[in-house]
C-alpha positions as a printed Julia matrix, in Angstrom:
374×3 Matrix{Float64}:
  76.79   84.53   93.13
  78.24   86.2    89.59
  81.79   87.61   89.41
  82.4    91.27   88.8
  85.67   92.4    86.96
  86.13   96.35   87.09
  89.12   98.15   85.31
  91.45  100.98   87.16
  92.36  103.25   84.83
  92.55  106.39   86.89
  96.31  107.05   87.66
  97.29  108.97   91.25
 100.48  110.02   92.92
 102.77  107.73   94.04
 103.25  105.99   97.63
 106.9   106.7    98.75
 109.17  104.22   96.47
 111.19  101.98   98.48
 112.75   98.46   98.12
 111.16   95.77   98.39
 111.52   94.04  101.91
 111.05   90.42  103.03
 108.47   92.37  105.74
 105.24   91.2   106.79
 103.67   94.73  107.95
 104.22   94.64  111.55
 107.43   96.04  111.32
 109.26   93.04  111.11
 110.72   90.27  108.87
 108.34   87.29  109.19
 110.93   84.96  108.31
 114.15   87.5   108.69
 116.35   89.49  111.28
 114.24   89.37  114.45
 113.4    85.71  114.28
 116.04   84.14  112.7
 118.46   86.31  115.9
 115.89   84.7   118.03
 116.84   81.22  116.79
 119.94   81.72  116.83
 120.39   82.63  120.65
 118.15   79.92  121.44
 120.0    77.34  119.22
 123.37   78.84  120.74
 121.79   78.76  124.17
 121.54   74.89  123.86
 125.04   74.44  122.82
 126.45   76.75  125.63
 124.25   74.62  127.88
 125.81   71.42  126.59
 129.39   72.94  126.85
 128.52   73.73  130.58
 127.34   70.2   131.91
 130.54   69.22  129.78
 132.8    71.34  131.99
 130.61   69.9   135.28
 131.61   66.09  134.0
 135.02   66.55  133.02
 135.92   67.71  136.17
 133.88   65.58  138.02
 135.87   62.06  136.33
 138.59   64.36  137.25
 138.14   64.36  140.61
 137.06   60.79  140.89
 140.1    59.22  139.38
 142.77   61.33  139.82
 142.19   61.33  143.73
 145.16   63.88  144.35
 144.88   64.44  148.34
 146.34   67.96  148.33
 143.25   68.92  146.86
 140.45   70.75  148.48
 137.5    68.18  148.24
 135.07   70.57  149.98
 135.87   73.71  147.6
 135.63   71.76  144.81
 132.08   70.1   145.25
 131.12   73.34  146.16
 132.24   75.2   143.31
 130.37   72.28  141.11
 127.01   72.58  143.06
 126.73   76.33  142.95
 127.77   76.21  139.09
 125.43   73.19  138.69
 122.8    75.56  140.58
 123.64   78.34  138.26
 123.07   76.3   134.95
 119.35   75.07  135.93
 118.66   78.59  136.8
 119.9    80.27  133.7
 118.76   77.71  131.12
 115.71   75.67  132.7
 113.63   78.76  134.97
 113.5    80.91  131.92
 114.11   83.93  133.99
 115.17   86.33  131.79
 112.44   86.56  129.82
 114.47   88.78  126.91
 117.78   86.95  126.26
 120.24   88.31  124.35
 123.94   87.8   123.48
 124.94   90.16  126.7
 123.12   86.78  128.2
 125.86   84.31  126.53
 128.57   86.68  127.45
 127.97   86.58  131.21
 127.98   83.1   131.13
 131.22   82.68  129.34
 132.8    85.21  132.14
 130.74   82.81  134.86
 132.82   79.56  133.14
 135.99   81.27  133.56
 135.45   82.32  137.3
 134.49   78.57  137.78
 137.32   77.08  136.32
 139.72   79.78  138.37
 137.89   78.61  141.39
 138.46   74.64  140.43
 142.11   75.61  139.04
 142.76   77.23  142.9
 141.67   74.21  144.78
 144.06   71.54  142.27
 147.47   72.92  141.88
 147.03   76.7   140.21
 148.8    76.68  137.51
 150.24   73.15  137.51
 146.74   71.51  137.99
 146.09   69.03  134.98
 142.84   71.13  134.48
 144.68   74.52  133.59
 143.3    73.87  129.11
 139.74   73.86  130.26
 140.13   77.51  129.91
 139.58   76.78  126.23
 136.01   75.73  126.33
 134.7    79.24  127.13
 137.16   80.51  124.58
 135.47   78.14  121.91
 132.19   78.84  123.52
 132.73   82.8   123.14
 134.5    82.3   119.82
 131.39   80.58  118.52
 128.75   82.78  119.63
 129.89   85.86  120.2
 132.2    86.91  117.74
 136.22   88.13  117.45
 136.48   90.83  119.57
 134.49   89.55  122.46
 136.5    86.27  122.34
 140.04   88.41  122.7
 138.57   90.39  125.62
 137.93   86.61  127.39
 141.35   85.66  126.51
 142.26   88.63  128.23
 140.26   87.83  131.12
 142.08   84.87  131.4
 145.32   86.19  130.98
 144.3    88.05  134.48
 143.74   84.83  136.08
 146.94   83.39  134.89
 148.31   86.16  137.12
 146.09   85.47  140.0
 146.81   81.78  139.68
 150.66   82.29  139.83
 151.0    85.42  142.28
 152.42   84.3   145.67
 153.07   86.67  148.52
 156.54   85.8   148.82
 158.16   86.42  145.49
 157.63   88.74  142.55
 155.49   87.97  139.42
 158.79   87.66  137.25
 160.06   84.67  139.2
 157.42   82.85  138.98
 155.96   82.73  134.96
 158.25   84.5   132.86
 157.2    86.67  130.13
 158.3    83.94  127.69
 156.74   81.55  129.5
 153.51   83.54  130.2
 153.38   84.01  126.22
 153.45   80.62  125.91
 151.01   79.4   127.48
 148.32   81.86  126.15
 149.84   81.23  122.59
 147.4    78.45  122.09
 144.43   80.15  123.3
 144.73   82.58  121.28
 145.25   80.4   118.12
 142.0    78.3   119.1
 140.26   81.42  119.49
 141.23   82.99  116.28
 140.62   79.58  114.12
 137.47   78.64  116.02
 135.73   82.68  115.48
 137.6    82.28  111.67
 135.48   78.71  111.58
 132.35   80.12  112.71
 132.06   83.24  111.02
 132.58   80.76  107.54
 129.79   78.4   108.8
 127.68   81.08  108.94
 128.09   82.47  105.79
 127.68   79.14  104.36
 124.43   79.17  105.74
 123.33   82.6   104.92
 124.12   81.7   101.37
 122.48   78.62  101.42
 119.32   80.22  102.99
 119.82   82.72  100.17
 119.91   80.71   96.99
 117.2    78.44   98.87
 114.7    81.48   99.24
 114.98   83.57   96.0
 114.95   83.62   92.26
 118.26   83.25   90.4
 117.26   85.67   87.48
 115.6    88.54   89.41
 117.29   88.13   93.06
 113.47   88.54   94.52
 111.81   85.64   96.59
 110.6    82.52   94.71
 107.43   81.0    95.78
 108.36   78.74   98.47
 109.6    81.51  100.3
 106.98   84.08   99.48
 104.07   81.69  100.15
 105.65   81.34  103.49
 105.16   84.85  104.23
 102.04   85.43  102.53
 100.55   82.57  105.06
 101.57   84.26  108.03
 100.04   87.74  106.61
  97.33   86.1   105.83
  97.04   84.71  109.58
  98.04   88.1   111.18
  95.42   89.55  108.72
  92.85   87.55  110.25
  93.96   88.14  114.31
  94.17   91.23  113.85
  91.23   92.01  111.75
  93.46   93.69  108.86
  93.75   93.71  105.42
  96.25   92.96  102.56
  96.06   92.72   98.88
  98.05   90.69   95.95
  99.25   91.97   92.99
  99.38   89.42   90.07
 101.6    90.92   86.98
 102.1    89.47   83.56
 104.48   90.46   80.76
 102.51   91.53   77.81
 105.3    91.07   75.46
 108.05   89.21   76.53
 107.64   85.91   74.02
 108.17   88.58   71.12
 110.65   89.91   72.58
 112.5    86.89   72.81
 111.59   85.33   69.43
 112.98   88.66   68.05
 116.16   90.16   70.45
 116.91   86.72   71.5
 116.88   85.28   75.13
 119.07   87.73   76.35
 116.57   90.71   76.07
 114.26   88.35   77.24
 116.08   88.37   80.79
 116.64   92.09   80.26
 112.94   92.46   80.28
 112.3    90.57   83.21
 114.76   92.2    85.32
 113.3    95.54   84.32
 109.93   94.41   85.25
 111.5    93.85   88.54
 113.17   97.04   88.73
 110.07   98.84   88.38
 108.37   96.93   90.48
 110.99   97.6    93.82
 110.56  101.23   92.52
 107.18  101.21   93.23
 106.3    99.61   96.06
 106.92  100.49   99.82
 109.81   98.93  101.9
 106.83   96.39  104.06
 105.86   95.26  100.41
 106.96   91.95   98.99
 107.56   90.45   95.07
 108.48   87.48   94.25
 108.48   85.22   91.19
 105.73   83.59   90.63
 107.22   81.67   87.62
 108.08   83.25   83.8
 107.17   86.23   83.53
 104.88   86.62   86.07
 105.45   88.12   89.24
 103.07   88.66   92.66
 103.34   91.2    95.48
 102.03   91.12   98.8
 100.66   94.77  100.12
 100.03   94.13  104.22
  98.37   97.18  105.56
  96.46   98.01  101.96
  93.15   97.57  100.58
  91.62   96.95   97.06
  91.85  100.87   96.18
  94.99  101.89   97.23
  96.43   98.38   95.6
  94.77   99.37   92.97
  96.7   102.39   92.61
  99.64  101.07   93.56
  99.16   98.47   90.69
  98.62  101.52   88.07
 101.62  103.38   88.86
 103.38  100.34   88.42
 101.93   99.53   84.79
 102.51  102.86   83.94
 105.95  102.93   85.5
 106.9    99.55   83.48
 104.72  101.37   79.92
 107.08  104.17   79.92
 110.42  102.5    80.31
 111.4   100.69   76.79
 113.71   97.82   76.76
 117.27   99.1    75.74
 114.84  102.71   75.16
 113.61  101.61   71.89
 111.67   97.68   72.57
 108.11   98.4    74.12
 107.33   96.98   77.35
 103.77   96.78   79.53
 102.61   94.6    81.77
  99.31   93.45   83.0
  98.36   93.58   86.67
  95.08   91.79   88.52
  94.11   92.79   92.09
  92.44   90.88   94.95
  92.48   91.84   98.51
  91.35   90.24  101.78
  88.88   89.78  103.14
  86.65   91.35  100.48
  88.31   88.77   97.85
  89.03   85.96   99.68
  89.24   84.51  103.14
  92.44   82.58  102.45
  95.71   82.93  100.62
  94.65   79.95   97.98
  91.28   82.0    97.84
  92.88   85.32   96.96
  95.74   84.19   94.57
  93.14   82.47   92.56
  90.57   85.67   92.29
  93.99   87.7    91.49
  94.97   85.66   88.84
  91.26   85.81   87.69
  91.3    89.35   87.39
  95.04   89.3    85.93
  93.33   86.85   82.82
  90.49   89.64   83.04
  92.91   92.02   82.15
  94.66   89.84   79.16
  91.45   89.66   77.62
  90.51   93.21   77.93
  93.2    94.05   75.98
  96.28   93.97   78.19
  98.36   97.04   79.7
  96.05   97.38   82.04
  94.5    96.99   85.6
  91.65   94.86   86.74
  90.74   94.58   90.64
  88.23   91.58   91.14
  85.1    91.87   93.1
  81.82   89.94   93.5
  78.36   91.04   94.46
  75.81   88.75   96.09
């Protein structure tokens, strides 16, 4: 079997620009917004879980040890078996199949009509149980955001009321407004440090994930995150019976650029690469980095042709936009698609980078798409 390099030199009209995405052609970020939500509820699941059985124990060795007598025995154990009941159901029967963050809500409201119940049955509002309120207001205040958390502290500023109203006597002699005040005071505190807390942790991690995932220069993935995706394209590719193609692009010029503008162009040139690039290519396309001056883009959904045009309006794109207007600037681009070029990612970033030498040697600015004939 002999290897065939051909040269595209035929230019068309353009795709629709659009940024690049981190997108995998499906419609969705492989590695992005609907799986990393998905993780998130599930991780958050788990922790609400834990904070539940928490709640179940605590007032369990509650009611062990403390062994007050005016308490209802039966109510309580019943109120812990049907919550017990509830958090099997909800976390171990998997029968929602679609949670979402309406799921963690209703649970939060659930915690606070247990503890009302519990509260009820051990003194209202002198039972020693009356701050386990606060462990659906950290619960809420670390999943589910500001806004939701108030509206739980206002839920349980409603059973404050229930807890304290007596047929007999009017809410003012009972809690006062100072006193009422008072005691939500510190809910609301824990509520506004925990969501302040949470909301910091996350960012943390998003810029973590961030710097972790992309290139420092260009802001566009670095390899360990693009050969990530390009895997799972390449597996979807071959479910699904689809194709995809890789882009390999070179800098003709950018070591004389920076033995004679300095460094400093150097980067210029690079980021303009990149620029043109993201012009270029549709939103479900992806660059990254691939180290240098030499970038790659995955194109789900395309074939060796139209990557092949894509590729061309790119080198032209990148040949008609001097550095600083006056420094000349072109690029050379190799093409290999699957499954014509390869049946693997390894497979078709080495044939790409085949044709991308192909295209060196043929004189650079230019675009070679590898094939091979049997």
């Amino acid at each position: 079997m002999t290897a065939r390099l051909e040269t595209v030199t035929t230019p068309t009209p353009p795709r629709p620009p659009g940024a690049s995405a981190p997108l995998d052609g499906t419609g969705a970020r492989p590695a992005g917004d609907a799986e990393l939500e998905s993780t998130e509820l599930r991780d958050f699941s788990r922790t609400v879980a834990e904070i539940e059985w928490l709640l179940v124990i605590l007032i369990l060795l509650y009611h062990i040890f403390q062994d007050r007598s005016e308490d209802n025995t039966v109510a309580i154990y019943s109120g812990l078996i049907a919550f017990s009941a509830f958090i099997i159901g909800f976390h171990y029967f998997n029968f929602i199949r679609h949670p979402g963050r309406w799921m963690l809500a209703i649970e939060t409201w659930i915690m606070i009509v247990f503890i009302t119940w519990v509260l009820y049955y051990t003194g209202r509002l002198d039972s020693p149980l009356l701050n386990l309120y606060l462990l659906p207001i950290v619960t809420s205040a670390l999943t589910l955001g500001q806004m939701v958390t108030l509206l739980q502290v206002g839920l349980i500023a409603a059973c404050y009321l229930f807890l304290g109203y007596t047929t007999d006597a009017s809410f003012l002699s009972i809690i006062t407004a100072g006193n009422f005040a008072a005691d939500l005071a510190p809910m609301l505190l824990v509520a506004y440090i925990t969501t302040m807390l949470s909301q910091d942790i996350l960012n943390a991690m998003a810029r973590i994930k961030l710097i972790s995932e992309t290139d420092g220069l260009t802001g566009v993935y670095n390899m360990r995150a693009f050969n990530a995706i390009a895997v799972r394209e390449c597996a979807l590719a071959a479910r699904y019976n689809r194709v995809f193609s890789l882009l390999m692009i070179d800098s003709d010029n950018l070591k004389k650029v920076n033995d004679n503008h300095g460094h400093d162009a150097g980067d210029r040139l690079i980021k303009l690469i990149v620029a043109c690039v993201k012009h270029d290519l549709r939103a479900t396309d992806v660059i990254a980095r691939y180290g240098g001056d030499e970038f790659v883009c995955l194109l789900p959904e395309t074939g060796s042709d139209a990557a092949a045009e894509a590729a061309e309006r790119i080198r032209g794109h990148i040949a008609g936009t001097p550095l600083g207007g006056a420094i000349p600037t072109s690029v050379s681009v190799g093409v290999a698609a699957y499954p014509e070029h390869g049946a693997s990612f390894e497979m078709l970033a080495k044939n790409a980078d085949r044709a991308l030498y192909a295209s060196k040697l043929q004189g650079r600015n230019r675009v070679t798409v590898f094939s091979e004939d049997a």
